[in-house]
C-alpha positions as CSV (number, residue, x, y, z in Angstrom):
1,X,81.3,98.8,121.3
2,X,83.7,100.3,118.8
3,X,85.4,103.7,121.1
4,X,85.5,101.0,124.0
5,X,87.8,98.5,121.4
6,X,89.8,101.6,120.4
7,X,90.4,102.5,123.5
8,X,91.7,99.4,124.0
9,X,93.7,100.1,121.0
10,X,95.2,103.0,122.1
11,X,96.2,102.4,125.5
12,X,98.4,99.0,124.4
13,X,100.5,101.4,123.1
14,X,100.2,100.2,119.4
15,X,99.8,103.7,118.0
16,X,101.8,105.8,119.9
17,X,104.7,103.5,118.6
18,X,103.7,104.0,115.5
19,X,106.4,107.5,115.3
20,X,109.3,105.0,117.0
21,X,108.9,102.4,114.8
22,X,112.0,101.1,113.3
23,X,109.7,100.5,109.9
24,X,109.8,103.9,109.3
25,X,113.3,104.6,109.6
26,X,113.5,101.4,106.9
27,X,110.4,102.6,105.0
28,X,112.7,106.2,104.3
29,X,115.4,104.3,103.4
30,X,113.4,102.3,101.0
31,X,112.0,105.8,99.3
32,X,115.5,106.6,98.5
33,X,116.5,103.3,96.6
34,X,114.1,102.7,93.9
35,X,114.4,103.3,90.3
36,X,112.6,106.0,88.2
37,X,109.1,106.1,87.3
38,X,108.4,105.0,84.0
39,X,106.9,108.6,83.5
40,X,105.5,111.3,85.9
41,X,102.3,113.4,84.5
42,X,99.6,115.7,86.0
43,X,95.9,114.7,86.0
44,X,95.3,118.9,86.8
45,X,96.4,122.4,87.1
46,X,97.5,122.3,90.6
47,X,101.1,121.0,91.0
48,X,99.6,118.5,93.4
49,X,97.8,117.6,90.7
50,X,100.5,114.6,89.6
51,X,101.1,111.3,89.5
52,X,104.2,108.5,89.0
53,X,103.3,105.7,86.5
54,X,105.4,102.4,86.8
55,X,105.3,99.8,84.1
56,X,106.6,96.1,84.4
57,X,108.6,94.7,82.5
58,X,107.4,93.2,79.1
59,X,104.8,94.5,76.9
60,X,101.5,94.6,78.1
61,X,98.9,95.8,78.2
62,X,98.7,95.1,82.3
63,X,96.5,95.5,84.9
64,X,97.0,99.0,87.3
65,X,96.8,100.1,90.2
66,X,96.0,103.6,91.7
67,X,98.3,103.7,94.3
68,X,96.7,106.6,97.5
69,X,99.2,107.4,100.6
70,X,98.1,108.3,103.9
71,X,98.8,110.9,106.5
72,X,95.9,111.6,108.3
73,X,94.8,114.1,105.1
74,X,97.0,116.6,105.9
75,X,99.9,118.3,103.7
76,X,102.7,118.3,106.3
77,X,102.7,114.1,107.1
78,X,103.2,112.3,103.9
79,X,103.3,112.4,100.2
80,X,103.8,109.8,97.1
81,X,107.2,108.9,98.2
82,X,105.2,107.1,101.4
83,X,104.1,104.6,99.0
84,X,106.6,104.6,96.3
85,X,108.3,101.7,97.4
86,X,105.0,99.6,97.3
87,X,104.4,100.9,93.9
88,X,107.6,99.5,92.2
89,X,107.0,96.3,94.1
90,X,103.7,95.8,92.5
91,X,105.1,97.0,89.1
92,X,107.6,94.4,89.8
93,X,104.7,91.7,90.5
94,X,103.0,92.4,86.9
95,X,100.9,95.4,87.9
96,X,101.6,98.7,86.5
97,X,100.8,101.4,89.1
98,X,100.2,104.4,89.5
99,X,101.2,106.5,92.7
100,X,99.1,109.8,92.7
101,X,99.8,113.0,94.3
102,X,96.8,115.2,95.5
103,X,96.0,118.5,97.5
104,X,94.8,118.0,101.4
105,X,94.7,119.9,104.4
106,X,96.7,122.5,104.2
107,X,96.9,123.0,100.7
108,X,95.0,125.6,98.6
109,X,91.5,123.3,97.8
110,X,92.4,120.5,99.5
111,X,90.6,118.6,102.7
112,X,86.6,118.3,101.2
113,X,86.1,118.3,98.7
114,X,88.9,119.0,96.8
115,X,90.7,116.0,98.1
116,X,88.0,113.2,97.0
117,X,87.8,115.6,94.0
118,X,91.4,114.8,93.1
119,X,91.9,110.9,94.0
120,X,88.6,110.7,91.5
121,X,90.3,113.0,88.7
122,X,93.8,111.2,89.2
123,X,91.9,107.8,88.5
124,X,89.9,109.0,86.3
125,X,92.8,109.9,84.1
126,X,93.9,106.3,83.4
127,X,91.9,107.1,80.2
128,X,94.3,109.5,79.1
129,X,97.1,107.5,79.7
130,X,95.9,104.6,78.5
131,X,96.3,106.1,75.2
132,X,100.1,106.0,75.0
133,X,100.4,103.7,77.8
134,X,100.1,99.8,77.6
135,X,97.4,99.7,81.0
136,X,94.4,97.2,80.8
137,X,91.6,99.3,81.8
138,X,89.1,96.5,82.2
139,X,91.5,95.4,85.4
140,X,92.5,98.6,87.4
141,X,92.6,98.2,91.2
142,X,92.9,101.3,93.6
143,X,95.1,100.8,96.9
144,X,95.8,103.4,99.1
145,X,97.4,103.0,102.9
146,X,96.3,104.8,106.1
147,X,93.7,107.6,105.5
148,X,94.8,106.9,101.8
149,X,92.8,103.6,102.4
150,X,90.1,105.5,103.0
151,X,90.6,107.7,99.7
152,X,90.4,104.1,97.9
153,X,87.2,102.7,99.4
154,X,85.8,106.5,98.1
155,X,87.1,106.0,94.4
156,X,85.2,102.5,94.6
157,X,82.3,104.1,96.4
158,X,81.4,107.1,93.3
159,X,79.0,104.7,91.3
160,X,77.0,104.6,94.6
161,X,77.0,108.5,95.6
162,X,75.0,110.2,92.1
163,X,75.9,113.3,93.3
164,X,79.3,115.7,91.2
165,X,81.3,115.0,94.0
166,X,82.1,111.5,92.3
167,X,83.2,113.5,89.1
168,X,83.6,111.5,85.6
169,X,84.1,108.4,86.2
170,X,85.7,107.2,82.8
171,X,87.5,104.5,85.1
172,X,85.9,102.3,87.3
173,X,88.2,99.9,90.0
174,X,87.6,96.8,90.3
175,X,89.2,96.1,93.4
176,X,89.5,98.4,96.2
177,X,92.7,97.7,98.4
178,X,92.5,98.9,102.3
179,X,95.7,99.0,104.0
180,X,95.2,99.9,107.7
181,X,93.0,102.7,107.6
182,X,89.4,103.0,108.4
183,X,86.3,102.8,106.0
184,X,84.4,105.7,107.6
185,X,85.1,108.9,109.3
186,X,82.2,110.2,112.2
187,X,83.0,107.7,114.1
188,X,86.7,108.4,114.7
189,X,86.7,111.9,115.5
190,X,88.6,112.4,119.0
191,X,90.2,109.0,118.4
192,X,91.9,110.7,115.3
193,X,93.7,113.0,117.2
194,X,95.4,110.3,119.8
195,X,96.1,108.4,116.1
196,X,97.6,111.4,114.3
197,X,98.8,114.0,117.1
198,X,96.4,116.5,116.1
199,X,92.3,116.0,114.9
200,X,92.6,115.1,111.6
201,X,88.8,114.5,110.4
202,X,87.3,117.3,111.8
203,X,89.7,119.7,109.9
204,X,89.4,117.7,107.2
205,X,86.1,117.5,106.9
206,X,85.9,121.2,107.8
207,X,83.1,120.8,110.3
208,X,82.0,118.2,112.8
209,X,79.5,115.4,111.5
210,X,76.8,117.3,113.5
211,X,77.3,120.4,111.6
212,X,78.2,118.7,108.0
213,X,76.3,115.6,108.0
214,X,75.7,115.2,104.5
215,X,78.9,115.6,103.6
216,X,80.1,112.6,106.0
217,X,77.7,110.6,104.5
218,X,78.9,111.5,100.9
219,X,82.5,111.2,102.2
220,X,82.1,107.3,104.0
221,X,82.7,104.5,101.9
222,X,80.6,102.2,104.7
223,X,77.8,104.8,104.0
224,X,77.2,103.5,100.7
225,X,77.6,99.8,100.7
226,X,77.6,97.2,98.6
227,X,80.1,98.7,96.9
228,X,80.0,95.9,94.1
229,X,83.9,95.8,94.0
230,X,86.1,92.8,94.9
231,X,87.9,94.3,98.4
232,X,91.3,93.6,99.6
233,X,91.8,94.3,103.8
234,X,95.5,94.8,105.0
235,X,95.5,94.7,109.2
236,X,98.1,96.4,110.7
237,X,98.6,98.5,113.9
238,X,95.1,100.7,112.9
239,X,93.4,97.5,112.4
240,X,90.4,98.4,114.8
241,X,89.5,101.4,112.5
242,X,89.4,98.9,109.5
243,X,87.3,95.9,111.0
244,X,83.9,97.9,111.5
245,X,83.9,98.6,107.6
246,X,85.2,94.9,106.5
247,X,82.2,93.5,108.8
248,X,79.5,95.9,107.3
249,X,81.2,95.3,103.7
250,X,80.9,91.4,104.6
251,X,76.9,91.9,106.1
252,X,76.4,93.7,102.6
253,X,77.4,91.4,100.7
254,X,80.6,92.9,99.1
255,X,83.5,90.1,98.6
256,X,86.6,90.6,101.4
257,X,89.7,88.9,102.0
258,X,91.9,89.8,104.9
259,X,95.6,90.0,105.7
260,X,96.9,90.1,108.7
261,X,100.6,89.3,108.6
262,X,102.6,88.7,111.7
263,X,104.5,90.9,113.4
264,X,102.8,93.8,111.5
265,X,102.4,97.5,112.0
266,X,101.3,100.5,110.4
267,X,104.8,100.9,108.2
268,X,106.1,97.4,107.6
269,X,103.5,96.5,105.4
270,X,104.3,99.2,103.1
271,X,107.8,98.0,103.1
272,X,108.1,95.6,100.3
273,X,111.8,94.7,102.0
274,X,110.2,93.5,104.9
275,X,109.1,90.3,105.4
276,X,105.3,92.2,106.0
277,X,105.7,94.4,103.6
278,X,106.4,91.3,101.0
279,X,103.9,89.2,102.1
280,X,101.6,92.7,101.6
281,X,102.9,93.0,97.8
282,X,102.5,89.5,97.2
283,X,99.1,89.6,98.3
284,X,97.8,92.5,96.5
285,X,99.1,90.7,93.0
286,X,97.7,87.5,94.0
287,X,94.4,88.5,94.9
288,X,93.5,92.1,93.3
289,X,92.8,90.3,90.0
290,X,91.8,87.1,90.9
291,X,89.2,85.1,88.7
């Protein structure tokens, strides 16, 4: 049922348009108009290793958000600028964020493991800046767009993994935050590459799921549900590779509440100046710490 529903995806021409979308041309514009992080510090060695923390205005202490970008795990599609202008618009909303950086395919360690290894290391390291910084760690949320939503459902997922891979875990999200990218990988392999021009898992992954199985399973998020974290779905043009996870998350038992604003695709909603991108950021502050 699900290839025959992606195929479906992916001949209405929803993804291809996703590199002539207007909204990206906005979204760059949007990356070079914001104001200065509050600070930038590295959570490692590598100089990947980095992340931009926003504060809101007042004095605290607030709740946080790990911020995650997309593009498809590789090193040459994106970087922390992608979601950048989300970021302030949550710090504007209240929510102090923090937009990581972090190695992937490409880069020297990244792609698995080094890549879950780092988006658990960058959280992880709210703990150190919650020492100078004024962040509520009993409220921290981790959002992340694209395959960065993916990267989010993993930081929520360590608890459930006991294996190293899931590192410290000195901070532990209460809300995971999905924006348009998909809750598993295995069965998206071939569909990846009509998504991102080139297989993305695969090489990410650094085998197929025949040949690394246990590493898929380590690396799902819809492997290891519950979850036990309040989740937040965003639906844009990828929204097929999101809904198999949200309805095992629901069958779980896990908490979900969807968005799925009109007119959406896979940029807009990362666009706070758009009205999908607004109604995104309003969203996420309305409902990641919700009583």
């Amino acid at each position: 049922m699900l290839r025959p529903m992606l195929a479906l995806l992916l001949l209405s021409g929803a993804v291809p348009a996703l590199a002539q979308s207007n909204s990206r041309a906005l979204l760059n514009a949007a990356k070079t108009q914001l104001p200065a992080a509050t600070l930038v510090a590295s959570y490692g060695a590598d100089p990947l290793q980095k992340g931009e923390l926003r504060l809101p205005k007042g004095k605290g202490p607030f709740p946080v958000a790990v911020v995650i970008h997309g593009g498809c795990w590789n090193a040459k599609m994106e970087n922390l600028s992608g979601t950048a202008p989300l970021a302030d618009a949550l710090a504007a909303r209240g929510i102090a964020t923090w937009n990581i950086e972090y190695r992937r395919t490409g880069d020297a360690g990244g792609g698995y493991p080094g890549t879950l290894e780092d988006v658990g290391a960058a959280t992880d390291y709210l703990a150190v800046l919650a020492k100078t910084q004024p962040l509520d760690l009993s409220r921290v949320a981790v959002v992340g767009h694209s395959s960065g939503a993916h990267l989010a459902l993993w930081v929520a997922s360590r608890p459930k993994l006991h294996d190293p891979i899931a590192g410290a875990m000195t901070v532990k999200p209460v809300t995971a935050v999905a924006i348009d990218g998909p809750g598993t990988l295995a069965p998206f392999v071939g569909v990846d590459a009509e998504v991102c021009g080139d297989p993305a898992i695969v090489p990410f992954m650094g085998g197929t799921p025949a040949e690394k199985p246990a590493a898929y399973a380590l690396a799902s998020p819809q492997a290891h549900l519950p979850l036990g974290v309040h989740q937040l779905v965003v639906l844009g043009a990828l929204g097929m590779m999101i809904e198999p996870y949200t309805q095992a998350a629901l069958a779980s038992g896990d908490t979900v509440v969807k968005l799925a604003p009109g007119g959406a695709d896979h940029f807009n909603i990362i666009t706070p100046g758009t009205p999908q991108g607004k109604q995104v950021a309003d969203f996420i502050a309305a409902q990641a710490f919700a009583e």
